[in-house]
PQR file of N, CA, C, O and H, with PARSE charges and radii, in Angstrom:
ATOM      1  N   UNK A   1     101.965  85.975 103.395 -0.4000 1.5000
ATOM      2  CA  UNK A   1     102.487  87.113 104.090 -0.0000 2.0000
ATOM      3  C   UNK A   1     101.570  87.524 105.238  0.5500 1.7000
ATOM      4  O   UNK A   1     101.843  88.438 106.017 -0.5500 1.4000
ATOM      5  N   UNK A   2     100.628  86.892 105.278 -0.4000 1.5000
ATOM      6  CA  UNK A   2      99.347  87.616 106.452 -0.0000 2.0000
ATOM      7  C   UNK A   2      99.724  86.902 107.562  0.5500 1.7000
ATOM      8  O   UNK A   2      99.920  85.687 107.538 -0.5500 1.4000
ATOM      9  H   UNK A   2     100.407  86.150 104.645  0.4000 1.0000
ATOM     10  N   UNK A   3      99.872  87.824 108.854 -0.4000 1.5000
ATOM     11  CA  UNK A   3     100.691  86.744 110.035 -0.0000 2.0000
ATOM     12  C   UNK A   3     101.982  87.751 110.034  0.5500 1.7000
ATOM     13  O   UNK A   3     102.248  88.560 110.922 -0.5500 1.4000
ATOM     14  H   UNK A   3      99.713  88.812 108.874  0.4000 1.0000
ATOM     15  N   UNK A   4     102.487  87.590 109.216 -0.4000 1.5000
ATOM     16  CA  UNK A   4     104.405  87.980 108.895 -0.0000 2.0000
ATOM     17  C   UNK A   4     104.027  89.631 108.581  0.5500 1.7000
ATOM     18  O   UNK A   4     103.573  89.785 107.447 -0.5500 1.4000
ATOM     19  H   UNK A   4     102.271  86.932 108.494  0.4000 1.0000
ATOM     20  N   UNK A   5     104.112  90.600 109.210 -0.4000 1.5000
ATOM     21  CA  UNK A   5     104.148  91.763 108.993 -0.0000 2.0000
ATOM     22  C   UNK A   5     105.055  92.724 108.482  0.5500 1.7000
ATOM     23  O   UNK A   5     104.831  93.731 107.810 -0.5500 1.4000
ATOM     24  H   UNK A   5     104.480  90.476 110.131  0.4000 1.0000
ATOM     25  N   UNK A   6     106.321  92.157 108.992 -0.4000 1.5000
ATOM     26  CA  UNK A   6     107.361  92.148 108.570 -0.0000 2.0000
ATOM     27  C   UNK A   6     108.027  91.737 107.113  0.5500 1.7000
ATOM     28  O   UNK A   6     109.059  92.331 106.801 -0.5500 1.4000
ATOM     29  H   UNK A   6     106.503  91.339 109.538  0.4000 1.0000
ATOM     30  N   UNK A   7     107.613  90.980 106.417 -0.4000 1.5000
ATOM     31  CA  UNK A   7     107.456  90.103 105.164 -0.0000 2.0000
ATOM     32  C   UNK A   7     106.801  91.053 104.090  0.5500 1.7000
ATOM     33  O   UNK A   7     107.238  91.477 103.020 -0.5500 1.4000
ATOM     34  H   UNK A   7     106.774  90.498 106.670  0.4000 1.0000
ATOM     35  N   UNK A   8     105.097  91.321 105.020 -0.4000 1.5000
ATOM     36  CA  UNK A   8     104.445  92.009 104.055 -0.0000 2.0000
ATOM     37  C   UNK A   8     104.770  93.396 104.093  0.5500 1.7000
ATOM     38  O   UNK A   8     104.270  93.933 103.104 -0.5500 1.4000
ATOM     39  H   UNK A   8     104.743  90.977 105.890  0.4000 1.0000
ATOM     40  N   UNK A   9     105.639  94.539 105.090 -0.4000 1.5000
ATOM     41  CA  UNK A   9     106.380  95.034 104.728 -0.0000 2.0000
ATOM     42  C   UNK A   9     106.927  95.547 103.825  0.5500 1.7000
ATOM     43  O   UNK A   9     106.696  96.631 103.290 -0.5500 1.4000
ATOM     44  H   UNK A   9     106.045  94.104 105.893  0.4000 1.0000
ATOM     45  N   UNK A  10     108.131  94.342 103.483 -0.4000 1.5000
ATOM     46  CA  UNK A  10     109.016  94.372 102.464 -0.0000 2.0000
ATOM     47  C   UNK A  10     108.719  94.243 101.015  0.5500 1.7000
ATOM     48  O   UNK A  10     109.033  94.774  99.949 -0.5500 1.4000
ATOM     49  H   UNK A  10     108.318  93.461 103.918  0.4000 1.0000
ATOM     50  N   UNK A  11     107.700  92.946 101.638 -0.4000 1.5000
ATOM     51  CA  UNK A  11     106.724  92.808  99.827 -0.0000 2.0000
ATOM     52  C   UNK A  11     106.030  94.374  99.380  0.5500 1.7000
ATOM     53  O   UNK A  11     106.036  94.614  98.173 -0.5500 1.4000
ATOM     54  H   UNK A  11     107.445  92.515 102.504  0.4000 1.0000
ATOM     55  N   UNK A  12     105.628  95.092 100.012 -0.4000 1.5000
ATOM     56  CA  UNK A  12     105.398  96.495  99.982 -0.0000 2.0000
ATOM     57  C   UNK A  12     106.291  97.268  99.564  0.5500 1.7000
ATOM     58  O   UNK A  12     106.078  97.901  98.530 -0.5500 1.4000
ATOM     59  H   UNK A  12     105.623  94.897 100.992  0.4000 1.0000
ATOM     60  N   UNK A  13     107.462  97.403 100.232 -0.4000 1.5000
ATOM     61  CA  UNK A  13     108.176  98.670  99.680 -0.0000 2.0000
ATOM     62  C   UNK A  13     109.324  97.587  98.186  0.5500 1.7000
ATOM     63  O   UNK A  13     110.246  98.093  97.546 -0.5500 1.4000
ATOM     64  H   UNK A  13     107.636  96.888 101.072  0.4000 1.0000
ATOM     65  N   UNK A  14     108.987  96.587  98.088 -0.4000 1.5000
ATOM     66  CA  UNK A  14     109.645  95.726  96.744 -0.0000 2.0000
ATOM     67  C   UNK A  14     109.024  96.241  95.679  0.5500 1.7000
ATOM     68  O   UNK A  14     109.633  96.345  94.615 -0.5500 1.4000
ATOM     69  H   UNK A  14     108.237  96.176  98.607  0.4000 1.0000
ATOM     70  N   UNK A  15     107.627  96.668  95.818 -0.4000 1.5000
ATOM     71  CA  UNK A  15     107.279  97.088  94.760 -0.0000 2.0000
ATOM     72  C   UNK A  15     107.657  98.824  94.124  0.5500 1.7000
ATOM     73  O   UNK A  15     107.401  99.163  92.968 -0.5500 1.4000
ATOM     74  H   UNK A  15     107.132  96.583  96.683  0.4000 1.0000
ATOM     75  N   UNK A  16     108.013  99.336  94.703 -0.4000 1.5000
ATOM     76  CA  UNK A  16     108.390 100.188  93.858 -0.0000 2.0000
ATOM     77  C   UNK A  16     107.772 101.484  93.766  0.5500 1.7000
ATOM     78  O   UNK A  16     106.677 101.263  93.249 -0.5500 1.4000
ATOM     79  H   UNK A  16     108.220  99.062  95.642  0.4000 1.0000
ATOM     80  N   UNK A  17     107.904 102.941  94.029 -0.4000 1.5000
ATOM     81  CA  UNK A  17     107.011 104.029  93.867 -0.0000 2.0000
ATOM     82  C   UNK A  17     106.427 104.280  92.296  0.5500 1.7000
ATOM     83  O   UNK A  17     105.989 105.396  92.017 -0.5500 1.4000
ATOM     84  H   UNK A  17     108.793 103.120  94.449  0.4000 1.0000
ATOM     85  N   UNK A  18     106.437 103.234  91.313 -0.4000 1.5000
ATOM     86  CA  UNK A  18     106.162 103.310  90.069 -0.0000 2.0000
ATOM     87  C   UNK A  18     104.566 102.634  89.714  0.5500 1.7000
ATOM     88  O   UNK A  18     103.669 102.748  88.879 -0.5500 1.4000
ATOM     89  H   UNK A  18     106.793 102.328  91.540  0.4000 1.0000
ATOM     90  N   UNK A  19     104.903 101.858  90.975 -0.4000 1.5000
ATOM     91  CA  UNK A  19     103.860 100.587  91.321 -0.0000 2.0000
ATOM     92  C   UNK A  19     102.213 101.104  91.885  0.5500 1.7000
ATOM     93  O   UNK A  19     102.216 101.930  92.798 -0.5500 1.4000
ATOM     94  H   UNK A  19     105.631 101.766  91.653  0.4000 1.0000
ATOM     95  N   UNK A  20     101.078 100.708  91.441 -0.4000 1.5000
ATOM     96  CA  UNK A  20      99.969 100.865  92.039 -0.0000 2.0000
ATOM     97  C   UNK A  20      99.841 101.013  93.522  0.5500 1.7000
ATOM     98  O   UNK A  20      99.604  99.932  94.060 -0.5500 1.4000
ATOM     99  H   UNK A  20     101.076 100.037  90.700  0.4000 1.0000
ATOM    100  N   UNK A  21      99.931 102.075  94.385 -0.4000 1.5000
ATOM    101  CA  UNK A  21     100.043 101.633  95.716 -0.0000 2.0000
ATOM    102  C   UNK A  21      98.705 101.685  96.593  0.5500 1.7000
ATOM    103  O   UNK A  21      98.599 102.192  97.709 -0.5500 1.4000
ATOM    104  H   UNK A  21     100.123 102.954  93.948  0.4000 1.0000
ATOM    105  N   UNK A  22      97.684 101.034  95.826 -0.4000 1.5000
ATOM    106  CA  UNK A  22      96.059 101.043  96.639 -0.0000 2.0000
ATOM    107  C   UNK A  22      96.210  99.798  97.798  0.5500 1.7000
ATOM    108  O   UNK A  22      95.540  99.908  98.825 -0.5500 1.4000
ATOM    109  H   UNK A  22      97.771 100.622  94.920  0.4000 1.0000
ATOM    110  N   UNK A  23      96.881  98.902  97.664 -0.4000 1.5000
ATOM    111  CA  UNK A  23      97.093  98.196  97.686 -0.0000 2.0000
ATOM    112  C   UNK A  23      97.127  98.036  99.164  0.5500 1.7000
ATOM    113  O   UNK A  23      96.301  97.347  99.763 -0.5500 1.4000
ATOM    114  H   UNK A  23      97.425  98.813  96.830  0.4000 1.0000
ATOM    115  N   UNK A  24      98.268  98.797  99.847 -0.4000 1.5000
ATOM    116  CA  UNK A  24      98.582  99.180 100.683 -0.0000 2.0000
ATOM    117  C   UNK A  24      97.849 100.028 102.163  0.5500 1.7000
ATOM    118  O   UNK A  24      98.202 100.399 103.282 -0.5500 1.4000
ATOM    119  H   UNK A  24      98.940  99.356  99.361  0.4000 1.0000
ATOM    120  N   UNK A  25      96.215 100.017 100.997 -0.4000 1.5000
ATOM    121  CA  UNK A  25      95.222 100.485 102.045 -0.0000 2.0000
ATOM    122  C   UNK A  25      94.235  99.064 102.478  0.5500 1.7000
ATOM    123  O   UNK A  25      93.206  99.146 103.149 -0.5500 1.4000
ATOM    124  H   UNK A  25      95.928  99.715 100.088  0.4000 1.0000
ATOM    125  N   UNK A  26      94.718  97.986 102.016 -0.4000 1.5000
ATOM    126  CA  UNK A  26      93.335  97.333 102.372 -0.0000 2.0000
ATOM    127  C   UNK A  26      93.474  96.403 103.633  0.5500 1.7000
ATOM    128  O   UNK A  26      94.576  96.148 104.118 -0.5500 1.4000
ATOM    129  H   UNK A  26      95.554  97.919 101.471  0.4000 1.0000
ATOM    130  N   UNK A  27      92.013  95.793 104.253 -0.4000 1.5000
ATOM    131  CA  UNK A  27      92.051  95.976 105.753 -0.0000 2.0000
ATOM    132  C   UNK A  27      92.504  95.256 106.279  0.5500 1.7000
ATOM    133  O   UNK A  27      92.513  95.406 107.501 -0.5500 1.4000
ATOM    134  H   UNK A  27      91.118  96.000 103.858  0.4000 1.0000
ATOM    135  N   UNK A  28      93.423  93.543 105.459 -0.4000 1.5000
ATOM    136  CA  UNK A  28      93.869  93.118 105.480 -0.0000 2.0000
ATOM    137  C   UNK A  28      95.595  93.251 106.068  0.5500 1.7000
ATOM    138  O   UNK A  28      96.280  92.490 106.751 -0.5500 1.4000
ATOM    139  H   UNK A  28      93.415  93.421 104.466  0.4000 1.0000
ATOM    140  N   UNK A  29      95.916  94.787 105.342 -0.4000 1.5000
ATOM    141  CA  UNK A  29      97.401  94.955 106.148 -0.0000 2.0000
ATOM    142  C   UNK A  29      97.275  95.696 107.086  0.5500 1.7000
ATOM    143  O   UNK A  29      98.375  96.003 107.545 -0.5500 1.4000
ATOM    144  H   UNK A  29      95.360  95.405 104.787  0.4000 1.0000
ATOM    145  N   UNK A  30      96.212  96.267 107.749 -0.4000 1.5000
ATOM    146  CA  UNK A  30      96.341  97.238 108.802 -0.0000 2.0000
ATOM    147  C   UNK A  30      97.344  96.783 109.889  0.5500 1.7000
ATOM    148  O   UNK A  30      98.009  97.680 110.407 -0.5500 1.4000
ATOM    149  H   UNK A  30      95.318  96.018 107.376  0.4000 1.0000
ATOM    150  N   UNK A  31      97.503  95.763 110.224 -0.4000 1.5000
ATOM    151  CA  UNK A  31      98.338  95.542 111.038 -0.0000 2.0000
ATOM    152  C   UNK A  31     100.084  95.776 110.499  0.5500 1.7000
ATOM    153  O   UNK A  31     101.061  95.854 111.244 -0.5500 1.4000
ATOM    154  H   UNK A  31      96.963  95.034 109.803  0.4000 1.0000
ATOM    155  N   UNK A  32     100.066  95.848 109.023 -0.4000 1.5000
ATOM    156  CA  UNK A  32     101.242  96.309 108.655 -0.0000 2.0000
ATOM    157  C   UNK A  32     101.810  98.163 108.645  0.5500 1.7000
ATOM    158  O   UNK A  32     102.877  98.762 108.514 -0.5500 1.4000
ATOM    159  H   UNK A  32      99.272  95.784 108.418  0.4000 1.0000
ATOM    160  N   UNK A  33     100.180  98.555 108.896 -0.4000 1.5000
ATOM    161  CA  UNK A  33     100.369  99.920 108.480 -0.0000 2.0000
ATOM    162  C   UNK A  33     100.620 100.590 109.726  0.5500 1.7000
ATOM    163  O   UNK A  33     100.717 101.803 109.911 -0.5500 1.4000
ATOM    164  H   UNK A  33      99.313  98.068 109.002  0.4000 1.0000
ATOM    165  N   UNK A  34     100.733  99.440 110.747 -0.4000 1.5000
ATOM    166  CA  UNK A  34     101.084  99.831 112.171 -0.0000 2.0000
ATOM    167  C   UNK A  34     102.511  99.595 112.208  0.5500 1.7000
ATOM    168  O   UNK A  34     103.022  99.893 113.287 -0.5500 1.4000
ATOM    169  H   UNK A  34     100.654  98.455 110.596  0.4000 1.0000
ATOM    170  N   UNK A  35     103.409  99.075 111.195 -0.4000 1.5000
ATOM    171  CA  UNK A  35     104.639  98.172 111.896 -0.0000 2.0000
ATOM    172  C   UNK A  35     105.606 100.364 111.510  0.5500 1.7000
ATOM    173  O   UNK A  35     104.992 101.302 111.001 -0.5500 1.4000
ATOM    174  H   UNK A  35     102.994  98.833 110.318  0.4000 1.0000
ATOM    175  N   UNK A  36     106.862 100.393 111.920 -0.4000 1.5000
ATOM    176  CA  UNK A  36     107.413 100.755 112.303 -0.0000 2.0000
ATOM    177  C   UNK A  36     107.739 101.450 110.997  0.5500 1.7000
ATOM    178  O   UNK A  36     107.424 102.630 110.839 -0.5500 1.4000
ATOM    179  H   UNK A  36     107.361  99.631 112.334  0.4000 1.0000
ATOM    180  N   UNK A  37     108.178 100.959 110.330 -0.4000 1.5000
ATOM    181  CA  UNK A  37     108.715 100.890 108.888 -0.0000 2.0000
ATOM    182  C   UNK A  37     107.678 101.656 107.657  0.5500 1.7000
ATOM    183  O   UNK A  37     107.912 102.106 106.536 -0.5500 1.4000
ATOM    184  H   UNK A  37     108.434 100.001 110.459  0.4000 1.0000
ATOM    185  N   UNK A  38     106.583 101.554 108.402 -0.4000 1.5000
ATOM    186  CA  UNK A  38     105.466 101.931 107.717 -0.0000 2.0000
ATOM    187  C   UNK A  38     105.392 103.654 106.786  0.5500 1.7000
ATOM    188  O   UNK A  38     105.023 104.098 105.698 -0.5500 1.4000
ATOM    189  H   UNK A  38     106.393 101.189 109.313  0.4000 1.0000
ATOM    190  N   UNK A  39     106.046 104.163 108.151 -0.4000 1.5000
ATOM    191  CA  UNK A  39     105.952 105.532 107.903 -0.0000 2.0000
ATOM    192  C   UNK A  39     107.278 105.788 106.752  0.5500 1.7000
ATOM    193  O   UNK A  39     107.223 106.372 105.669 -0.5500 1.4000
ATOM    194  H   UNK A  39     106.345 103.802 109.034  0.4000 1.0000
ATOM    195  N   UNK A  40     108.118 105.317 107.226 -0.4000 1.5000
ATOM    196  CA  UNK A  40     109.208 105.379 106.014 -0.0000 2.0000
ATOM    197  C   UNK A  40     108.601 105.016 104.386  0.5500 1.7000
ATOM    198  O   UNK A  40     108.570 105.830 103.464 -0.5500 1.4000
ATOM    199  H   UNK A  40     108.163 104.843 108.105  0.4000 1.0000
ATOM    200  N   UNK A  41     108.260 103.953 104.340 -0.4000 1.5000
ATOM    201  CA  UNK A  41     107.479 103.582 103.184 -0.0000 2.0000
ATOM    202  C   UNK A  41     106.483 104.868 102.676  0.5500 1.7000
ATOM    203  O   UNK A  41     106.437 105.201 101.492 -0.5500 1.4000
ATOM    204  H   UNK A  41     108.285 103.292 105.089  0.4000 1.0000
ATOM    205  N   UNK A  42     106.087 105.205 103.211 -0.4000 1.5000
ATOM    206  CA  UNK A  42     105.047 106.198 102.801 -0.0000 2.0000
ATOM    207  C   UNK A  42     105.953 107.661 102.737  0.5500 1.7000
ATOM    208  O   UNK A  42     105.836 108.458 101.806 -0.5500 1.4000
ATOM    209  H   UNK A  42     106.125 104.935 104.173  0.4000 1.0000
ATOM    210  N   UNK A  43     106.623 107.805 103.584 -0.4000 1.5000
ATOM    211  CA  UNK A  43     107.597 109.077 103.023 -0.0000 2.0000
ATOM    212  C   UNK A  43     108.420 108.624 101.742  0.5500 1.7000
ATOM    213  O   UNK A  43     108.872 109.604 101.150 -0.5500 1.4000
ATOM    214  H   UNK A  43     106.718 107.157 104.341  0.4000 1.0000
ATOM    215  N   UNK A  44     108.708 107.524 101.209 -0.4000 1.5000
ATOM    216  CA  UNK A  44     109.849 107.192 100.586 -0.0000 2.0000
ATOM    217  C   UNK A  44     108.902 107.201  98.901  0.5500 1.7000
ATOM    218  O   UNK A  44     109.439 107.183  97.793 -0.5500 1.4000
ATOM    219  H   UNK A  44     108.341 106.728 101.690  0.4000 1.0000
ATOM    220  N   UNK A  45     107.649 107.229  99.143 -0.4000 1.5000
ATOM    221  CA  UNK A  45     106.484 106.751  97.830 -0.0000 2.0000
ATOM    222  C   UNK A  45     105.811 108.127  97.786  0.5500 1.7000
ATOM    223  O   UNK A  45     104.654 108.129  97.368 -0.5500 1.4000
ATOM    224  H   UNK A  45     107.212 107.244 100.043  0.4000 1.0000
ATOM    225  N   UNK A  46     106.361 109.324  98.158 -0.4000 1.5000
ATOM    226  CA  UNK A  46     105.820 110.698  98.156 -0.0000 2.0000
ATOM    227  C   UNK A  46     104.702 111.261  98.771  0.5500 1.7000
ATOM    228  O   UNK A  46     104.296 112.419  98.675 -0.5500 1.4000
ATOM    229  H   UNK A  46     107.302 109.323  98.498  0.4000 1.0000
ATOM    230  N   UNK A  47     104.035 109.910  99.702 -0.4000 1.5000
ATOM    231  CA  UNK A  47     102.609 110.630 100.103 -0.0000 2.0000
ATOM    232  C   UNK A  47     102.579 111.273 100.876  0.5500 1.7000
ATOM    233  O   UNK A  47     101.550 111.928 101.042 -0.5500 1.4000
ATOM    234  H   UNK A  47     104.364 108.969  99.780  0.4000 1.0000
ATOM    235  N   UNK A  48     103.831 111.447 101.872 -0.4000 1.5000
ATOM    236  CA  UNK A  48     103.749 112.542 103.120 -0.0000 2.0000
ATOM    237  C   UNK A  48     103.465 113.967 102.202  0.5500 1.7000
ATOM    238  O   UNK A  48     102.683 114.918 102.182 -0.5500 1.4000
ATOM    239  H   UNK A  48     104.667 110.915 101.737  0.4000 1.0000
ATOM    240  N   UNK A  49     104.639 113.447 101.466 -0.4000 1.5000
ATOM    241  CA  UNK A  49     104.936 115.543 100.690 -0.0000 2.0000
ATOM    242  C   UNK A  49     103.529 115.671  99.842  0.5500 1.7000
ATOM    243  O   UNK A  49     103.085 116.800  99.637 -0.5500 1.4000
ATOM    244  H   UNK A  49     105.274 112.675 101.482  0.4000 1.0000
ATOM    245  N   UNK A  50     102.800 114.470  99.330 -0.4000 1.5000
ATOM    246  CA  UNK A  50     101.595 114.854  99.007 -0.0000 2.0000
ATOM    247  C   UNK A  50     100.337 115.245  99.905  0.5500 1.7000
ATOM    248  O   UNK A  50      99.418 115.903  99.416 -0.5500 1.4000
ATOM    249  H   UNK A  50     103.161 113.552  99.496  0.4000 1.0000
ATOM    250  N   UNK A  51     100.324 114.906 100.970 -0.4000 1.5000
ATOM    251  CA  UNK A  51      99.146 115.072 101.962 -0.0000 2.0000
ATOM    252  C   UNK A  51      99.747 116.625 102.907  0.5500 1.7000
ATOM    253  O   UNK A  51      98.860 117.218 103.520 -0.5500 1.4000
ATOM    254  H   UNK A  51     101.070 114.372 101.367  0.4000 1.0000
ATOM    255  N   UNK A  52     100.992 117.131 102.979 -0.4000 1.5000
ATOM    256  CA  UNK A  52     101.592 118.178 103.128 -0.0000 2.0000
ATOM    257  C   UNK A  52     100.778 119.074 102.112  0.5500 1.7000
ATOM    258  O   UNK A  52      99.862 119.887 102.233 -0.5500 1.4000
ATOM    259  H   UNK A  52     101.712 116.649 102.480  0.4000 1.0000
ATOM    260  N   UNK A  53     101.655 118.473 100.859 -0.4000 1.5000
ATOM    261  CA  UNK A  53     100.907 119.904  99.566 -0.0000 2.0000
ATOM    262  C   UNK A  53      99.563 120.036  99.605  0.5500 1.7000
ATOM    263  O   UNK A  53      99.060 120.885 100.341 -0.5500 1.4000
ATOM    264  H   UNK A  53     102.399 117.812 100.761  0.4000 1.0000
ATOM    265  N   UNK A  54      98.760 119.173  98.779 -0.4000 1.5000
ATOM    266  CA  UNK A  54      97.344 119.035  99.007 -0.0000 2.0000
ATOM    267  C   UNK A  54      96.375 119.396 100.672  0.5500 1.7000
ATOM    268  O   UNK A  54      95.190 119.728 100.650 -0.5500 1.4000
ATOM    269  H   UNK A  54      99.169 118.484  98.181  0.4000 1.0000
ATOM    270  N   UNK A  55      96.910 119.292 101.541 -0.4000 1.5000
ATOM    271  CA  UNK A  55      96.201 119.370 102.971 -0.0000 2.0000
ATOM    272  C   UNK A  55      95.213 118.281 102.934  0.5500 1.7000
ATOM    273  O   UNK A  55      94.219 118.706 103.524 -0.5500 1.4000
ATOM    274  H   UNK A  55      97.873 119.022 101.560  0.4000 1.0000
ATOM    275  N   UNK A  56      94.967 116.822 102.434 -0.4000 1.5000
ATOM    276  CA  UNK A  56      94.345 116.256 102.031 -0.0000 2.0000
ATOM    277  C   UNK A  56      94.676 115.102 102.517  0.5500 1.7000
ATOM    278  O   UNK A  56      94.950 114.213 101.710 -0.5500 1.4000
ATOM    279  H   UNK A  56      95.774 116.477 101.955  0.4000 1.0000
ATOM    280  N   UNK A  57      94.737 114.808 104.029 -0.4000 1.5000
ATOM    281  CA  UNK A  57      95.447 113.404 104.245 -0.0000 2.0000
ATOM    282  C   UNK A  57      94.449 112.181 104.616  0.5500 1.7000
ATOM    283  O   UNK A  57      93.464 112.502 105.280 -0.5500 1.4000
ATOM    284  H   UNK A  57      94.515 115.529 104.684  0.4000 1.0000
ATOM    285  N   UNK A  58      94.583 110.872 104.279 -0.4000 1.5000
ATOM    286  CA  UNK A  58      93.534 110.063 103.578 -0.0000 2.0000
ATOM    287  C   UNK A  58      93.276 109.783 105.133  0.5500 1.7000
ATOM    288  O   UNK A  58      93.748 110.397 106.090 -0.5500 1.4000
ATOM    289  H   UNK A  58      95.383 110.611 103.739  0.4000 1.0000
ATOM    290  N   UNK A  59      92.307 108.574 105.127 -0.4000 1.5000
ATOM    291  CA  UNK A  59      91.510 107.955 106.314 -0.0000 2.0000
ATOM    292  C   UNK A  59      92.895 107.400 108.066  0.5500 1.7000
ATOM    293  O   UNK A  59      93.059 107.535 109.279 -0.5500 1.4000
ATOM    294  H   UNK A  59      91.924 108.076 104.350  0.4000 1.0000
ATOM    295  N   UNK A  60      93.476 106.762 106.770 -0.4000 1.5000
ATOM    296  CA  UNK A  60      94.507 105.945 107.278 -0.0000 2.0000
ATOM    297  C   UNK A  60      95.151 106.084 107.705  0.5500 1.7000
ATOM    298  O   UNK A  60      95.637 105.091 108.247 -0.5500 1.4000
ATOM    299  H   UNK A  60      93.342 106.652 105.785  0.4000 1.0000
ATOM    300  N   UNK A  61      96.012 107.754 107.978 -0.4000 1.5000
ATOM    301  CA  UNK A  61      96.960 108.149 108.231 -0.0000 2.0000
ATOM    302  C   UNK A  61      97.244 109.465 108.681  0.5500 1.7000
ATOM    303  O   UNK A  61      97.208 110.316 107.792 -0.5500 1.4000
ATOM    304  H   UNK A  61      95.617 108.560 107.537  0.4000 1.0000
ATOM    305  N   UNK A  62      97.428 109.730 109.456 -0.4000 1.5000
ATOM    306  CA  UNK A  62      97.570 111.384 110.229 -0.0000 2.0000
ATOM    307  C   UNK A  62      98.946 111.923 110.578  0.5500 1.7000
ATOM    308  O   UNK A  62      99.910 111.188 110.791 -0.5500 1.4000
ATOM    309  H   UNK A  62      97.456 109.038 110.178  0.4000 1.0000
ATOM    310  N   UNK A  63      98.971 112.793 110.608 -0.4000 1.5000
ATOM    311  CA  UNK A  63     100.326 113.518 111.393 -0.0000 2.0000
ATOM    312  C   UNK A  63     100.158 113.418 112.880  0.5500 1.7000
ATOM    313  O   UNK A  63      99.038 113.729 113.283 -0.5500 1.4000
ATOM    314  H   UNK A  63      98.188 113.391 110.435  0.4000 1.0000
ATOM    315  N   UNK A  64     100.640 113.215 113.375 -0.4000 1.5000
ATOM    316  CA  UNK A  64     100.707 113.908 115.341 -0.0000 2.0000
ATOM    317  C   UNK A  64     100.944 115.306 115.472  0.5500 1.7000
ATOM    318  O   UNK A  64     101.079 116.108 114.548 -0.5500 1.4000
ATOM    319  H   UNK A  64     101.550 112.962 113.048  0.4000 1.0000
ATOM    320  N   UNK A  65     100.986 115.556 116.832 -0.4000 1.5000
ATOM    321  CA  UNK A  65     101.541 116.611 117.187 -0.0000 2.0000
ATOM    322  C   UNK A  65     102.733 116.820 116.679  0.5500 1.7000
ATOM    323  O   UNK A  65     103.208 117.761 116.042 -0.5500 1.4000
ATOM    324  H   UNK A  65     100.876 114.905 117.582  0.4000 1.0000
ATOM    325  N   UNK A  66     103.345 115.363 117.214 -0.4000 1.5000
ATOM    326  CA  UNK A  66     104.841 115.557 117.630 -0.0000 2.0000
ATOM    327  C   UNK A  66     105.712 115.512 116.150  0.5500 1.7000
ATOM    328  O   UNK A  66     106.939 115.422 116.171 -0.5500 1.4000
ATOM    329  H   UNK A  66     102.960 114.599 117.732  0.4000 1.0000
ATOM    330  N   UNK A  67     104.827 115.594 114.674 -0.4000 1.5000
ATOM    331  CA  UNK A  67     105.087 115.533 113.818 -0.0000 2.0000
ATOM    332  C   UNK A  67     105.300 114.413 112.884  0.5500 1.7000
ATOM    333  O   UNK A  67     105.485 114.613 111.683 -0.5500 1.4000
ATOM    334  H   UNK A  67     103.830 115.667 114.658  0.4000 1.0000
ATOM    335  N   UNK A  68     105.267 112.740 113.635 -0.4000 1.5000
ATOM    336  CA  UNK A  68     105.264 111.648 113.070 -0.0000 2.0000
ATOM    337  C   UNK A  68     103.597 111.113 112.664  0.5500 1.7000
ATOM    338  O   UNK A  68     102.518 111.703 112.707 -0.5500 1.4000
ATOM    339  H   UNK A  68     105.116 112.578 114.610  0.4000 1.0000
ATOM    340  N   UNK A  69     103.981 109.749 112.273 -0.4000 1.5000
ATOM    341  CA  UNK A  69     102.717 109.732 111.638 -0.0000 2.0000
ATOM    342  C   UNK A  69     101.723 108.321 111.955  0.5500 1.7000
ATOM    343  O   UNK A  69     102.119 107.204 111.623 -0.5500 1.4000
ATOM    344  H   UNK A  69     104.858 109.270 112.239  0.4000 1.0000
ATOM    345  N   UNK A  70     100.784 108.474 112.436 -0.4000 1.5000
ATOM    346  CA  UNK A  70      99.944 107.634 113.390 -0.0000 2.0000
ATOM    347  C   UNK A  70      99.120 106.857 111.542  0.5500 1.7000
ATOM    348  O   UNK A  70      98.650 107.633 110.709 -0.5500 1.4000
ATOM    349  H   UNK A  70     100.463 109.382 112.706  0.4000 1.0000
ATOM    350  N   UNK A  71      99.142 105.512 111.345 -0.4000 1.5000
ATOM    351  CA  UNK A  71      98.597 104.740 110.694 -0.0000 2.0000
ATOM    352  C   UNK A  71      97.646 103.911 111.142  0.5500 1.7000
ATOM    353  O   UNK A  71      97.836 103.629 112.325 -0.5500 1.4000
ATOM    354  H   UNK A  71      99.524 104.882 112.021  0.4000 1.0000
ATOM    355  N   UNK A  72      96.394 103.245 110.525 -0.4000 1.5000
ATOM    356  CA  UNK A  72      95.638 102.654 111.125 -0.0000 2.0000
ATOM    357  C   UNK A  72      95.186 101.582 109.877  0.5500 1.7000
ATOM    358  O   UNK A  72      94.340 100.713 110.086 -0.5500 1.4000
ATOM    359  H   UNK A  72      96.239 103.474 109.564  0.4000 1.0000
TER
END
C-alpha cells in the first residue's frame, strides 16, 4: 500500500471505528493523512467530536480557520 495512497486510504477506513486506530499516526502514512478523504475518516471514527470535546487536538491534525482540517 506505500506508494498507493489511495489504497492505504481505504485499507484505513476498512478497518472499522472498533479497530485500534494508532495506526493511522505513523510516519509512514503521512502522505495519506494528506489525501482528501482523510478528514472524513477521522470525522467518521469520532476524533473531530473528540478533539472538539476535550480541546485536546493531537500533533497531526488541526482545525483551520475556515473550519476544515489541515493533517500532517
Amino acid at each position: 500500500m506505500l506508494g498507493d495512497q489511495s489504497l492505504a486510504l481505504d485499507a484505513l477506513r476498512a478497518r472499522g471505528p472498533t479497530q485500534n486506530v494508532f495506526p493511522i499516526w505513523r510516519a509512514a502514512l503521512s502522505d495519506v493523512r494528506r489525501q482528501p478523504g482523510f478528514e472524513q475518516l477521522v470525522k467518521d471514527l469520532g476524533l473531530v467530536d473528540y478533539w472538539h470535546t476535550s480541546g485536546e487536538w493531537g500533533e497531526f491534525c488541526r482545525e483551520t480557520p475556515g473550519g476544515t482540517l489541515s493533517c500532517k
